[in-house]
Backbone as a printed PyTorch tensor [residue, N CA C, xyz], in Angstrom:
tensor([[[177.5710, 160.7610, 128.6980],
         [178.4420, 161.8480, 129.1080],
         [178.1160, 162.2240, 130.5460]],

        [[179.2590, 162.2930, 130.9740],
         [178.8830, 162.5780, 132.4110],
         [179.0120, 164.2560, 133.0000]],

        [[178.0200, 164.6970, 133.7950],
         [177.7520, 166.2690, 133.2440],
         [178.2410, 166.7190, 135.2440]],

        [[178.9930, 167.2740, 135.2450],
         [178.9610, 168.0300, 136.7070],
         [177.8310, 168.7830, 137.4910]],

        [[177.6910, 168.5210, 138.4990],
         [176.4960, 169.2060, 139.1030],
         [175.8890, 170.6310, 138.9450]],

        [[176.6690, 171.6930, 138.5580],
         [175.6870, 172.7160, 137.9980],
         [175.6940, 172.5230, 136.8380]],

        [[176.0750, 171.4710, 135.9840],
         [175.5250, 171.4420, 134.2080],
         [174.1010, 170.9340, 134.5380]],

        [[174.2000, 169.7290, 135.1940],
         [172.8670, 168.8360, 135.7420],
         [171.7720, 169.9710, 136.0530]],

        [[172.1390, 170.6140, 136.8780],
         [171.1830, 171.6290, 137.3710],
         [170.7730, 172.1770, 136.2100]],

        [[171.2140, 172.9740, 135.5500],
         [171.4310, 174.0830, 134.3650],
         [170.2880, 173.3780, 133.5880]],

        [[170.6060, 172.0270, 132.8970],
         [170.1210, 171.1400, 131.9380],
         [168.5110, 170.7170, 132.4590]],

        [[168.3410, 170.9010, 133.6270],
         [167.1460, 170.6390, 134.5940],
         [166.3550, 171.6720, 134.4370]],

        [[166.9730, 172.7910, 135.0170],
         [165.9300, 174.0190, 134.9590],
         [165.4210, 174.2400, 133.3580]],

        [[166.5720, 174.0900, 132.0970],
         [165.5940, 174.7380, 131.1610],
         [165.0800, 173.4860, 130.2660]],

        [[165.2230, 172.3770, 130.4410],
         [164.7330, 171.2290, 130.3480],
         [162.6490, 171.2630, 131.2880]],

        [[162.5780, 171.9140, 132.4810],
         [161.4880, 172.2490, 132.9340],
         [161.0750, 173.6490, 132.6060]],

        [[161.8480, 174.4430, 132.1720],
         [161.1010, 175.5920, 131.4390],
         [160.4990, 175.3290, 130.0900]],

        [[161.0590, 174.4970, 129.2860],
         [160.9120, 173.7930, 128.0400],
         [159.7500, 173.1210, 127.7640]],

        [[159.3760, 172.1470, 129.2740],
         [157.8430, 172.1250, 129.3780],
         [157.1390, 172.9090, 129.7050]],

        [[157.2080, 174.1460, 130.5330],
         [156.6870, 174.4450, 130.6300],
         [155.6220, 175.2850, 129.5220]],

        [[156.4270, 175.4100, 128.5240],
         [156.4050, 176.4050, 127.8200],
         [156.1230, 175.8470, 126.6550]],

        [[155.6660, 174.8530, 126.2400],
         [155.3780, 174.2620, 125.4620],
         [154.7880, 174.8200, 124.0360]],

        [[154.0160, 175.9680, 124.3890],
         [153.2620, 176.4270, 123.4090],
         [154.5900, 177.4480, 123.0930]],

        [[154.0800, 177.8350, 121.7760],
         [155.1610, 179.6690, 121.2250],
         [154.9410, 179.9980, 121.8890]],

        [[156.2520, 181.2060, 122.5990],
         [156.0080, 182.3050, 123.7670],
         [155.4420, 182.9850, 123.1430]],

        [[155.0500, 183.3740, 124.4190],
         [154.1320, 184.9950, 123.6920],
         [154.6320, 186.1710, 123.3750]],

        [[156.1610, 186.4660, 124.1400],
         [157.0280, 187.0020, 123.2260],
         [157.9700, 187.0410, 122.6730]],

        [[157.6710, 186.7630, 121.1780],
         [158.1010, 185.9900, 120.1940],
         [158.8500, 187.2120, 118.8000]],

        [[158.8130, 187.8980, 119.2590],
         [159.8460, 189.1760, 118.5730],
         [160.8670, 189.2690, 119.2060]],

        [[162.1540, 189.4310, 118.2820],
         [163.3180, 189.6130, 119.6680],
         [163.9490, 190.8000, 118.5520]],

        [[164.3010, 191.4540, 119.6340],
         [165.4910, 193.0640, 118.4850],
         [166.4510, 192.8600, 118.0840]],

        [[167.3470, 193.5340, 117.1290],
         [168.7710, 193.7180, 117.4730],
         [169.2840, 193.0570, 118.5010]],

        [[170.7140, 193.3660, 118.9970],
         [171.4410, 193.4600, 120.1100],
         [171.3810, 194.4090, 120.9440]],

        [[172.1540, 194.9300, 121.8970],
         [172.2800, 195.7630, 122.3890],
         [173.1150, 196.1400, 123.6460]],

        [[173.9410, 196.7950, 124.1600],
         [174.4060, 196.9420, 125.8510],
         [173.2000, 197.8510, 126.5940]],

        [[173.8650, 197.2400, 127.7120],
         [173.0330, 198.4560, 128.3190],
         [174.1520, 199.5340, 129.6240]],

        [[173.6780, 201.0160, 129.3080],
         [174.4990, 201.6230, 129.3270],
         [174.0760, 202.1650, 130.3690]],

        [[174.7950, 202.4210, 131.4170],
         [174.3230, 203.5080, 132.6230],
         [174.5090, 204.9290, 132.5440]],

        [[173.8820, 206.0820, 133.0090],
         [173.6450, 207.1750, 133.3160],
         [173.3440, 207.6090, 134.3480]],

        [[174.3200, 208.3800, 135.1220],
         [173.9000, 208.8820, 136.4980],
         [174.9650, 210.2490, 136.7860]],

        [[174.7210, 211.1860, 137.9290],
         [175.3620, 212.2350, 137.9160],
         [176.0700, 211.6880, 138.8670]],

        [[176.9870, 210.2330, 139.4300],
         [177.7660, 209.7320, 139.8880],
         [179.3340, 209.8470, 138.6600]],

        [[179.7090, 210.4490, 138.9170],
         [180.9620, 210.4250, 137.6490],
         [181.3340, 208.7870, 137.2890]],

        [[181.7090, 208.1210, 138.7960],
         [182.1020, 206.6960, 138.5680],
         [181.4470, 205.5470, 138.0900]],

        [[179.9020, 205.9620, 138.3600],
         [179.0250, 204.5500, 137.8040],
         [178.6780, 205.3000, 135.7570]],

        [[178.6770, 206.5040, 135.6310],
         [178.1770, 207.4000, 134.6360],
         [178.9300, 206.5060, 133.4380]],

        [[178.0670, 206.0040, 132.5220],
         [178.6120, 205.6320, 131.3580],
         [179.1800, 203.9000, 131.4940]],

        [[178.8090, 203.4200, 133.0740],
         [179.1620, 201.8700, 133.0340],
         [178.2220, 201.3540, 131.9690]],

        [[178.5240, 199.8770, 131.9720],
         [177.6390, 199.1630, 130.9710],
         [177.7180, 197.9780, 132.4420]],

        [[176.4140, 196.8320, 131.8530],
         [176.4280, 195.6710, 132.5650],
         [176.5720, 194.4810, 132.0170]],

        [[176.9010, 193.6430, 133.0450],
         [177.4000, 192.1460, 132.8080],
         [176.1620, 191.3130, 133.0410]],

        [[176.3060, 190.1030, 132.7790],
         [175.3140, 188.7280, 133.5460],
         [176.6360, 188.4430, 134.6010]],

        [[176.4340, 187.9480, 135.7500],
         [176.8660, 187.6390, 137.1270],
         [176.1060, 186.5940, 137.5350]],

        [[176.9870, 185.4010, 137.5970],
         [176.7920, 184.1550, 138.2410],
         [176.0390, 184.2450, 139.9180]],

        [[174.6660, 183.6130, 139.6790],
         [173.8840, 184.2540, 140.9990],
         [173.4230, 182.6090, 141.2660]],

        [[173.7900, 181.4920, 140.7330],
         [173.1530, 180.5590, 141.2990],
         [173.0210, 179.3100, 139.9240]],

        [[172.2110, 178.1230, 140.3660],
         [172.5000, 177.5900, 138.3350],
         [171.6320, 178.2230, 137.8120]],

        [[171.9980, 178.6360, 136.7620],
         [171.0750, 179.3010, 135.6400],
         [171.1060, 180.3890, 135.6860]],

        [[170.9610, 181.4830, 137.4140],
         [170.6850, 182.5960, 137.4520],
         [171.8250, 183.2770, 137.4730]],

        [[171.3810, 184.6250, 136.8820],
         [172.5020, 185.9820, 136.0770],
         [171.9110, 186.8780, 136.8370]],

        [[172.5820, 187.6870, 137.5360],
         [172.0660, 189.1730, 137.8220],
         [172.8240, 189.8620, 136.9380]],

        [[172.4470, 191.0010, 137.1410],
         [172.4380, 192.4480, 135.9600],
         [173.6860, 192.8410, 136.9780]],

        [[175.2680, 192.6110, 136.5120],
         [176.2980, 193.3050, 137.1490],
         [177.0450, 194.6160, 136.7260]],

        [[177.3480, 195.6050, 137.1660],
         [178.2820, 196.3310, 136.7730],
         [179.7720, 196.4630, 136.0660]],

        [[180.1140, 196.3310, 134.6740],
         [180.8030, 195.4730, 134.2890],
         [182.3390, 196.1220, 134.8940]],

        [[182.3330, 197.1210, 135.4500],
         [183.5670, 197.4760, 135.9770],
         [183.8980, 196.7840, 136.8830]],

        [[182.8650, 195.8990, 137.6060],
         [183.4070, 195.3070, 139.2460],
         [183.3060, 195.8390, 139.9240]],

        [[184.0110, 195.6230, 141.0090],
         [183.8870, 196.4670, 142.3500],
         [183.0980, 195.6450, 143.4180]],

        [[182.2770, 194.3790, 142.7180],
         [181.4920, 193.5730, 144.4380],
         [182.7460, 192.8230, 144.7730]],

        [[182.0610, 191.9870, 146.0140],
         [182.7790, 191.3580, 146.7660],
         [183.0320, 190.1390, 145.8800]],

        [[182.3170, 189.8660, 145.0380],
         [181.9710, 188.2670, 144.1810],
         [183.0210, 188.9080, 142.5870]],

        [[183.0130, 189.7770, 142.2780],
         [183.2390, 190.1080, 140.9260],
         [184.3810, 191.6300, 141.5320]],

        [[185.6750, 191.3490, 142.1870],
         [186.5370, 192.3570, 142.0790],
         [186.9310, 192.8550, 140.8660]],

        [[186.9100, 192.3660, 139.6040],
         [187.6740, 192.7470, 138.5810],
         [186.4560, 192.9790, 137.0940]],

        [[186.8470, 193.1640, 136.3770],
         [185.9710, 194.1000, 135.2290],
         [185.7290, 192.7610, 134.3150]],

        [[184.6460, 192.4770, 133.6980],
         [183.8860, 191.7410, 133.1890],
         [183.3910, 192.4860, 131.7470]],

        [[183.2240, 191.7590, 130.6810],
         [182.4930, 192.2610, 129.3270],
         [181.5370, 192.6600, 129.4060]],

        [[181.0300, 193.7240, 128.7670],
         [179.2710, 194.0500, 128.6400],
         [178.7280, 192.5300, 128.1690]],

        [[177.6650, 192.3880, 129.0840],
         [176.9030, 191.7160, 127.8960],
         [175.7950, 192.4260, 127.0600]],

        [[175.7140, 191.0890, 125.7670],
         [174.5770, 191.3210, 125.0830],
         [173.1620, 191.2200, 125.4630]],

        [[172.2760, 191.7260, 125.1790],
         [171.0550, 191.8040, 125.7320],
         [170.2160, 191.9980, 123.9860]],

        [[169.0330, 191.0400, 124.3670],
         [167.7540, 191.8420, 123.4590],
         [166.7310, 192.3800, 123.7690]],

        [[165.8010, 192.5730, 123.2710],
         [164.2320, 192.7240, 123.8180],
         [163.0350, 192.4980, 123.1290]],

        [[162.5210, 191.3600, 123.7120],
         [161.5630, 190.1100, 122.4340],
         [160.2730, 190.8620, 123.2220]],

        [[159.6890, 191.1660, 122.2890],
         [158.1750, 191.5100, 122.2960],
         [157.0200, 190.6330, 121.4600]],

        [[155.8730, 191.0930, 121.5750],
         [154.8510, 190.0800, 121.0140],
         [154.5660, 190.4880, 119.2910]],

        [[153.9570, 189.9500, 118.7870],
         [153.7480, 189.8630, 117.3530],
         [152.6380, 190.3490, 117.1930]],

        [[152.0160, 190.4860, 118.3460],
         [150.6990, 191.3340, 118.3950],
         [150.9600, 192.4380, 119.9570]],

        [[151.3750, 193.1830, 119.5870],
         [151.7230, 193.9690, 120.8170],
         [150.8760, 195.1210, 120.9810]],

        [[150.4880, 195.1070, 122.4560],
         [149.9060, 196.0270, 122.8830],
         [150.5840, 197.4210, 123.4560]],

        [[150.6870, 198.3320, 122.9050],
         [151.4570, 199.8080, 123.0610],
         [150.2510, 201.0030, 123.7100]],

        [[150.2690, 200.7900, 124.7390],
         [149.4390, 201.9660, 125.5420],
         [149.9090, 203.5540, 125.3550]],

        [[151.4560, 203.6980, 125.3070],
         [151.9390, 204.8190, 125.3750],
         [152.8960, 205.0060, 124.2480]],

        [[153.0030, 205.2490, 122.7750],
         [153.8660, 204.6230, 121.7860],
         [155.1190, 205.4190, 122.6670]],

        [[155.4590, 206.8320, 123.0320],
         [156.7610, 207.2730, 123.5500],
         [157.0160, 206.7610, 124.6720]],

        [[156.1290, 205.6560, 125.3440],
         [157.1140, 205.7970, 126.5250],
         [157.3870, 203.8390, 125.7880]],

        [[157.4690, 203.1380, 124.9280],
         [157.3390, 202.3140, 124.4150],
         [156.5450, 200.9220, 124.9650]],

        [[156.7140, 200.0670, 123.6690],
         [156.0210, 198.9650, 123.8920],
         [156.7730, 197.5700, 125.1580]],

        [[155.6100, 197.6980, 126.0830],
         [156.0310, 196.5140, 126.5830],
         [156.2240, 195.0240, 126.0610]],

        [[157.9610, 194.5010, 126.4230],
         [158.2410, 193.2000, 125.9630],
         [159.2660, 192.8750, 127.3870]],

        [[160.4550, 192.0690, 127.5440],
         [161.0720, 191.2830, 128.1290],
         [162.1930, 191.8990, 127.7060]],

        [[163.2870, 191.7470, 129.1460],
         [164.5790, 191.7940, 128.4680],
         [165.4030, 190.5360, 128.2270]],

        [[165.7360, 190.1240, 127.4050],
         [166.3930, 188.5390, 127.2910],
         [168.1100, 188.8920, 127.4060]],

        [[168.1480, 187.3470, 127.6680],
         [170.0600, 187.1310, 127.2230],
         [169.8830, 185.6960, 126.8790]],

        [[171.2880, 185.1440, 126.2840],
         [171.4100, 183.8330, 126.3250],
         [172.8220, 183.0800, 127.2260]],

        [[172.5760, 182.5820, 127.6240],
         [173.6690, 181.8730, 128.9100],
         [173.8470, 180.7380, 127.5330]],

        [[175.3270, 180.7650, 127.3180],
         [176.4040, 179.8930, 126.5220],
         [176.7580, 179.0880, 127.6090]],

        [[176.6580, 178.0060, 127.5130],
         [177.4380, 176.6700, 128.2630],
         [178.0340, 176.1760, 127.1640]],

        [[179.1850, 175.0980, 127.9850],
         [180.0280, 174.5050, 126.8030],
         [179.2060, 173.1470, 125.7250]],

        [[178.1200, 173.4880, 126.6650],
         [177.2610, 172.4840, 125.2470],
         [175.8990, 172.6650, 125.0880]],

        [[175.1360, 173.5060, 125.2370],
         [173.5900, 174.3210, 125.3610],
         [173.9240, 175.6840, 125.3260]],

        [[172.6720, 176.4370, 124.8200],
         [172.6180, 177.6540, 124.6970],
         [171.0100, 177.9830, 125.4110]],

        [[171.4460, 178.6050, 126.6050],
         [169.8150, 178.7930, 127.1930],
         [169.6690, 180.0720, 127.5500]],

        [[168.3540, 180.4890, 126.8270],
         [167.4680, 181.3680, 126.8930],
         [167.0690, 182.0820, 127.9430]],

        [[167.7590, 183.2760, 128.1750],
         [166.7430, 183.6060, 129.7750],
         [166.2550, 184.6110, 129.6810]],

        [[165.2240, 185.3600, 130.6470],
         [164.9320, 186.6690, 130.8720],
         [164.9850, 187.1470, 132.0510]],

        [[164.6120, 188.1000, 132.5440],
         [164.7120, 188.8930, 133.8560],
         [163.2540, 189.0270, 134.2110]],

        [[163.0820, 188.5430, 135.2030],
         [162.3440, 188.7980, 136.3350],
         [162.9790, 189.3800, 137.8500]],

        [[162.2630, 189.9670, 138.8960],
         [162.3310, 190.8900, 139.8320],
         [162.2380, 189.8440, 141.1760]],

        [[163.3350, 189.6560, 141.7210],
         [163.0660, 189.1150, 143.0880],
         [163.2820, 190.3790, 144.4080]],

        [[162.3020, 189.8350, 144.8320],
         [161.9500, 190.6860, 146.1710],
         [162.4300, 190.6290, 147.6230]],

        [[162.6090, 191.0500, 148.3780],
         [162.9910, 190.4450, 149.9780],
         [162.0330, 191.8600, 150.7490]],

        [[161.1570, 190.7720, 151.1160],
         [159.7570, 191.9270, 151.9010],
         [160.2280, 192.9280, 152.8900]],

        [[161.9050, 192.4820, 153.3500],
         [162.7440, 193.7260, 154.3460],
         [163.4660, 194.6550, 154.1640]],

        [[163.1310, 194.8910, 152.6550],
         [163.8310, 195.8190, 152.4550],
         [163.0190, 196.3610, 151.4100]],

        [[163.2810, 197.8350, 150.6480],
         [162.7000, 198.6790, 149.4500],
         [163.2320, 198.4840, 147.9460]],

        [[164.1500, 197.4500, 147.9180],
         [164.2990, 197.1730, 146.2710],
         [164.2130, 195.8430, 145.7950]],

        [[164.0040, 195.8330, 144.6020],
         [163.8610, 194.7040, 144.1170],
         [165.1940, 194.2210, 143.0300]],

        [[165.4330, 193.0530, 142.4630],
         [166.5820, 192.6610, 142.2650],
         [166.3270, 192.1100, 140.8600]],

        [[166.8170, 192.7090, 139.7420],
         [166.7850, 191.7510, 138.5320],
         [167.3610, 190.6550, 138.2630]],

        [[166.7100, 189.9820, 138.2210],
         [167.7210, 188.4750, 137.3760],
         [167.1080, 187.6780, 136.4770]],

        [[167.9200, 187.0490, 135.6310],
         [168.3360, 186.4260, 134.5290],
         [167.9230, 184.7250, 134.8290]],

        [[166.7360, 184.3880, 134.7060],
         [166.5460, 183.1250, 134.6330],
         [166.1080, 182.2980, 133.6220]],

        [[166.2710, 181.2390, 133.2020],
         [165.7390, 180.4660, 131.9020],
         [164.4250, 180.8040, 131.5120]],

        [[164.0250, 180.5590, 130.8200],
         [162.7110, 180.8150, 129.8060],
         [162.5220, 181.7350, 129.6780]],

        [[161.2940, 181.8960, 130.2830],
         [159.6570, 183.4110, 129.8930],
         [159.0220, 183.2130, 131.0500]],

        [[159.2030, 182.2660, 132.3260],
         [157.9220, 182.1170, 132.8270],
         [158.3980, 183.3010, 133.9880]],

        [[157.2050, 184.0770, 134.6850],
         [157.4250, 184.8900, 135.8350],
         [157.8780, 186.2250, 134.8770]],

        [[158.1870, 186.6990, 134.2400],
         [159.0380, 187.4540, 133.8900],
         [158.1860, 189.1750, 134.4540]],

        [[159.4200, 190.0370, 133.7520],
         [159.1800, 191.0710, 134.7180],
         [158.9720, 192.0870, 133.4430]],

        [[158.1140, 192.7430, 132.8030],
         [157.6750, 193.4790, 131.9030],
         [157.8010, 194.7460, 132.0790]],

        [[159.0590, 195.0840, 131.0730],
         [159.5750, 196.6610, 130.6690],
         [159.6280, 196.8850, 129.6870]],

        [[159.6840, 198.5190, 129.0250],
         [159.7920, 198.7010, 128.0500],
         [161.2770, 199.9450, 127.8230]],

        [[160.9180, 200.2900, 126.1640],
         [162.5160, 201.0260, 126.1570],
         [161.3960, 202.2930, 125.4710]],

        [[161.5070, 203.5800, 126.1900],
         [160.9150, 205.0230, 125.5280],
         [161.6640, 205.0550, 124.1000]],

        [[160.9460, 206.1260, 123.4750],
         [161.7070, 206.7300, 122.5030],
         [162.8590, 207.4140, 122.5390]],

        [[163.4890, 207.1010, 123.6360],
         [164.9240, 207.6280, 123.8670],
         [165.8180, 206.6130, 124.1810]],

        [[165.1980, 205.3890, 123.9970],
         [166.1820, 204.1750, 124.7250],
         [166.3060, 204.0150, 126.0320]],

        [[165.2150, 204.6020, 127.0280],
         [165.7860, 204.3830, 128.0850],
         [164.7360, 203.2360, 128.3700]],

        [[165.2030, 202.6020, 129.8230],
         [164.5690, 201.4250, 129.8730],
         [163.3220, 201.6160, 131.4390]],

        [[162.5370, 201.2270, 131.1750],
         [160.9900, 201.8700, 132.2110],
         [160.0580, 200.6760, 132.7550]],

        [[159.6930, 200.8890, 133.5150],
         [158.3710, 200.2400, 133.8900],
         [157.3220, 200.7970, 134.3030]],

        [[156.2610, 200.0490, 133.3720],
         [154.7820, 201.1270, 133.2690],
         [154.4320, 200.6640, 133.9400]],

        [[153.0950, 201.6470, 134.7220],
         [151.5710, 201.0950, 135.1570],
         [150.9250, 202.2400, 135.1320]],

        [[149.7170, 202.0900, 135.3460],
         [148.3920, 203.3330, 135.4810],
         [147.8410, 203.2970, 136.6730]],

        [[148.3580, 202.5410, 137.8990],
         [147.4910, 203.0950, 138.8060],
         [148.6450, 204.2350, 139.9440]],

        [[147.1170, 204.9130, 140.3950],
         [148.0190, 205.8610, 141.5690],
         [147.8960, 205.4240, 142.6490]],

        [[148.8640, 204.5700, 143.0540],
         [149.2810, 204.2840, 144.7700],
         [148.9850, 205.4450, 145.6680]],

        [[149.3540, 206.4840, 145.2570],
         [149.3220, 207.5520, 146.3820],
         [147.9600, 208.4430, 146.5190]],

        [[146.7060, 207.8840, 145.5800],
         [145.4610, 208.6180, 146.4320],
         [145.0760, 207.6810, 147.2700]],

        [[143.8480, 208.2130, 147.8240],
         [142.9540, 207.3720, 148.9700],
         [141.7910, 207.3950, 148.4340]],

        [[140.9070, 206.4560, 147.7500],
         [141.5590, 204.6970, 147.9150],
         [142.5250, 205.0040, 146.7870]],

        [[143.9800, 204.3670, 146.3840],
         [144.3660, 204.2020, 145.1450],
         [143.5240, 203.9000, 144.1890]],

        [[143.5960, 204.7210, 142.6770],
         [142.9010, 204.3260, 141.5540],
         [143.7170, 204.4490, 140.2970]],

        [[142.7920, 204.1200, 139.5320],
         [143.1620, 204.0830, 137.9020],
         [143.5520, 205.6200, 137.4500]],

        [[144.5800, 205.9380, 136.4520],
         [145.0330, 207.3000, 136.6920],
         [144.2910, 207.2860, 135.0560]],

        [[144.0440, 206.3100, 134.9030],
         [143.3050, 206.6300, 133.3620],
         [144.2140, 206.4550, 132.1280]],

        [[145.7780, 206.3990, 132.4500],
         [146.6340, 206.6670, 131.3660],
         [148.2610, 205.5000, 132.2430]],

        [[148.5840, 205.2350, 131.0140],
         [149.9570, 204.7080, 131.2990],
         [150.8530, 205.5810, 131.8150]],

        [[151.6410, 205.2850, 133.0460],
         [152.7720, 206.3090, 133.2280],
         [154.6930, 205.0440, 132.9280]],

        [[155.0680, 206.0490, 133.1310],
         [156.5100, 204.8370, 132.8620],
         [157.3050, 205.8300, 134.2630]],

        [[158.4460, 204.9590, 134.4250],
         [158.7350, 204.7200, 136.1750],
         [160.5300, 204.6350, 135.5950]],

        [[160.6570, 205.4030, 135.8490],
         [162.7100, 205.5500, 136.0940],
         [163.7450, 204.8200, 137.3880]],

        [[163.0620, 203.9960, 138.2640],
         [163.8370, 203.9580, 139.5780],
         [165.1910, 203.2870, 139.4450]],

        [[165.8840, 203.3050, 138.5460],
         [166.7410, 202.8340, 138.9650],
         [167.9540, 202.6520, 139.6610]],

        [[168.7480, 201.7670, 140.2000],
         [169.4540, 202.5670, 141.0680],
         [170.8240, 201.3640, 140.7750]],

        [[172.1390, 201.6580, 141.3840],
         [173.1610, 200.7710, 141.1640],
         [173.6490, 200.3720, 143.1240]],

        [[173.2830, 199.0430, 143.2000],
         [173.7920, 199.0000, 144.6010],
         [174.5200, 197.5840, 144.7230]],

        [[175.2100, 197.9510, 145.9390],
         [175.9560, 196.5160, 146.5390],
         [174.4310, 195.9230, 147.2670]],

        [[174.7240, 194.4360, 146.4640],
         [173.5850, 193.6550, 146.7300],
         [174.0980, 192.2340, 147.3020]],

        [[173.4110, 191.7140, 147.9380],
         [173.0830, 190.0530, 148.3090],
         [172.3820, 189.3760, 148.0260]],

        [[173.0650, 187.7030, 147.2950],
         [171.5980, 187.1910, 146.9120],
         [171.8620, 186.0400, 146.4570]],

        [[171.6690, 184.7800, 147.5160],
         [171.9130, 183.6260, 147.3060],
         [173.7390, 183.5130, 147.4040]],

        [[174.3150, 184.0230, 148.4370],
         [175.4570, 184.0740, 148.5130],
         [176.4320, 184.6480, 147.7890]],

        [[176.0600, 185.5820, 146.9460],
         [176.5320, 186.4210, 145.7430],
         [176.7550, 187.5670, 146.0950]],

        [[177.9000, 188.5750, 146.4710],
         [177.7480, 190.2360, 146.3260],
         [178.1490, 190.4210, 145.4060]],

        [[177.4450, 191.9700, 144.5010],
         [177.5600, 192.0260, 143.2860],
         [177.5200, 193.4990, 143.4480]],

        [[178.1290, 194.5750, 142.5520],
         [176.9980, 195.6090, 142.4890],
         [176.3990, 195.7980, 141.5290]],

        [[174.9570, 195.6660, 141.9850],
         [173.9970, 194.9030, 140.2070],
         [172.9330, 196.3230, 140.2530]],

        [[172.8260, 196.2490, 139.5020],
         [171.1180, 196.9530, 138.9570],
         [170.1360, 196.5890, 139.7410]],

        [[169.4580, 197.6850, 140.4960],
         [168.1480, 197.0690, 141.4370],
         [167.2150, 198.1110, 141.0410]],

        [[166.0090, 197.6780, 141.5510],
         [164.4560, 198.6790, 141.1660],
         [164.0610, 199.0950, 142.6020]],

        [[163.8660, 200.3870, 142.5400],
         [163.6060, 200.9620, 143.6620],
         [162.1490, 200.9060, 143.8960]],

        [[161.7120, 200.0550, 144.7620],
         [160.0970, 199.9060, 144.9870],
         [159.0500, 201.0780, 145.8240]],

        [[158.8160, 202.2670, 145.1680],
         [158.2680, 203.3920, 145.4050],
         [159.1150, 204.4590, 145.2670]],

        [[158.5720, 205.5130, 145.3650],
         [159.1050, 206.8440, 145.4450],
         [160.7380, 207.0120, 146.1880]],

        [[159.9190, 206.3980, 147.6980],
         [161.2060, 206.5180, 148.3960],
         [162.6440, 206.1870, 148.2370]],

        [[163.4950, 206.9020, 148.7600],
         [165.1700, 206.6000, 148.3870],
         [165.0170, 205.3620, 149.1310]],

        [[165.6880, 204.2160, 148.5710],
         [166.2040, 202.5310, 149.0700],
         [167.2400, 202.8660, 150.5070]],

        [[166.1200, 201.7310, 150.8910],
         [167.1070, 201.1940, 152.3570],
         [168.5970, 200.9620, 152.3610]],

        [[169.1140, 200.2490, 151.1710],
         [170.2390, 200.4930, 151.1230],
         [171.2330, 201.7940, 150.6590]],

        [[172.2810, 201.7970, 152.2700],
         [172.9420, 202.9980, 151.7680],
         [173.6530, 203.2950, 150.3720]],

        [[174.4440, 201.7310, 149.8210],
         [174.9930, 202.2100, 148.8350],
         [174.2640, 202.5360, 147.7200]],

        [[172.9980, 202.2560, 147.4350],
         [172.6730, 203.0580, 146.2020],
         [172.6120, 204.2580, 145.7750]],

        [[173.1510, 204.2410, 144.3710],
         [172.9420, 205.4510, 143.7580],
         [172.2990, 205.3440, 142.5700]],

        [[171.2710, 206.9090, 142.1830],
         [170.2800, 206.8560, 141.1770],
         [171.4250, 206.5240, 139.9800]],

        [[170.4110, 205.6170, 138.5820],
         [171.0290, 205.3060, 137.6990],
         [169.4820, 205.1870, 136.3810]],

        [[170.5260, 205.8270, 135.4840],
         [169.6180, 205.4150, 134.1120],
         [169.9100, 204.5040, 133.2500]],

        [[169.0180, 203.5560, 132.5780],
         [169.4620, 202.5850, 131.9820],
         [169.2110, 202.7640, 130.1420]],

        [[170.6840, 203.2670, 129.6300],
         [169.6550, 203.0740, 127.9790],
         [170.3890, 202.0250, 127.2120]],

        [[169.9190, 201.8810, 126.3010],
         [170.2550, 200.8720, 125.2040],
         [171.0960, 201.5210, 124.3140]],

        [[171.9950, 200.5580, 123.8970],
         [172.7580, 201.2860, 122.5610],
         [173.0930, 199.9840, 121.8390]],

        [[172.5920, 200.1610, 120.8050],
         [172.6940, 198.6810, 119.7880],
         [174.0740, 198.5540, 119.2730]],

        [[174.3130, 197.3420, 118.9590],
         [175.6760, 196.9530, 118.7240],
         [175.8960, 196.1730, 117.5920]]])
């Protein structure tokens, strides 16, 4: 069978995630379903849900399913999303919840591949960018509170001198909805605001992310 150049690609990348990964992932629980739902005191983004958005072979960014980028003018389905955790999971904070992965699965017309989200960076600017790539490897570790919303922990405090251990897990809200670039793609996707500070980019606006099972 003769496969077109991003099947080839496609079939490549999780064909090398496949080795890579040889052993059971390590997280090997997966939930329900779920959308994921936005919240913000923006009336227009308030209550969006998100898409996967064609960012490259294999890769999905986290899109706004109403549209509105330059790449995606028109309104797109929520997608489905899960969240596979470990079988032995470590829960530092039970309310602000247990860290696992957020997954999807990318349907091709003849494979079904597995991806998760990891965080790409660009050192010139203040946010970081979710996307949707095959396997487990790299991935970017969040969890969902007892309210469904979706967080990223850590315990240390950046902001003493020297930074230290705060002794306790905290969980981290930054999220934000912006017109993004990335690998020739504008989208307006879901980005992570890297510190305190409001993002370099003008168009963002604050956004909450919760789950609602389906």
């Amino acid at each position: 069978m003769k496969l077109s150049l991003p099947a080839t690609a496609l079939l490549f990348a999780a064909s090398a995630n496949a080795q890579c990964e040889a052993s059971p992932p390590f997280y090997n629980e997966t939930s329900k379903p779920f959308s994921l739902v936005l919240t913000s005191d923006n009336s227009t983004i308030n209550g969006s849900t998100l898409s996967a958005c064609h960012s490259g072979a294999g890769i999905e960014s986290l899109c706004l399913s109403r549209g509105g980028g330059v790449s995606n003018p028109t309104s797109l389905p929520a997608a489905t999303f899960n969240f596979n955790t470990s079988s032995d999971p470590f829960t530092p904070n039970a309310t602000l919840g247990t860290p696992g992965i957020l997954t999807w699965t990318l349907q091709t017309t003849t494979i079904a591949v597995p991806s998760s989200v990891r965080f790409s960076y660009d050192p010139a600017t203040n946010i970081a960018l979710p996307l949707l790539f095959p396997g487990q490897t790299d991935t970017q570790t969040l969890a969902f509170d007892d309210q469904d919303r979706l967080n990223v922990q850590g315990y240390i405090d950046w902001s003493a001198n020297p930074p230290n251990s705060t002794g306790s897990t905290q969980a981290f809200y930054r999220w934000y909805a912006c017109q993004t670039y990335y690998s020739g793609y504008s989208y307006e996707n879901l980005a992570w605001g890297l510190g305190p500070e409001k993002p370099q980019n003008p168009t963002c606006v604050s956004v909450g992310v919760k789950r609602v099972f389906v």
